[in-house]
N, C-alpha and C positions, 0 to 999 in steps of 0.2 A: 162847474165852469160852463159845462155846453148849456144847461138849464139857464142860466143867466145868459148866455148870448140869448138862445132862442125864444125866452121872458122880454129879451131889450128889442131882439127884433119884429116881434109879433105888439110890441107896445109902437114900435116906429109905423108899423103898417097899417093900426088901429088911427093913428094921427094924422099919417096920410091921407086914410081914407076919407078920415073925419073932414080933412079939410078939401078934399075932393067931392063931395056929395052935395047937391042942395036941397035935398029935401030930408025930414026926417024918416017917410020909408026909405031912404036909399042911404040910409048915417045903418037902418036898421040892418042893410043886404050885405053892408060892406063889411061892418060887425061881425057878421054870421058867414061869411068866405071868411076873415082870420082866422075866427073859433077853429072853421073845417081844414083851413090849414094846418093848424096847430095839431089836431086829433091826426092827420095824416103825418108830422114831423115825429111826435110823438109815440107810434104805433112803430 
């Protein structure tokens, strides 16, 4: 159950940021802070 929140929320924050970025290095920077969020909820 907490796997599927934290899969739903880190998909929400991947889409945010997607739609916050305009360029694609910064689609790329946003990507890679959720990854590091994740690896730090995760741990």
């Amino acid at each position: 159950m907490i796997r599927k929140l934290l899969a739903t929320l880190a998909l929400t924050g991947v889409v945010l940021g997607t739609a916050g970025c305009n360029t694609v290095k910064g689609l790329g920077r946003d990507i890679e802070s959720v990854g590091e969020a994740g690896d730090k909820v995760v741990r």
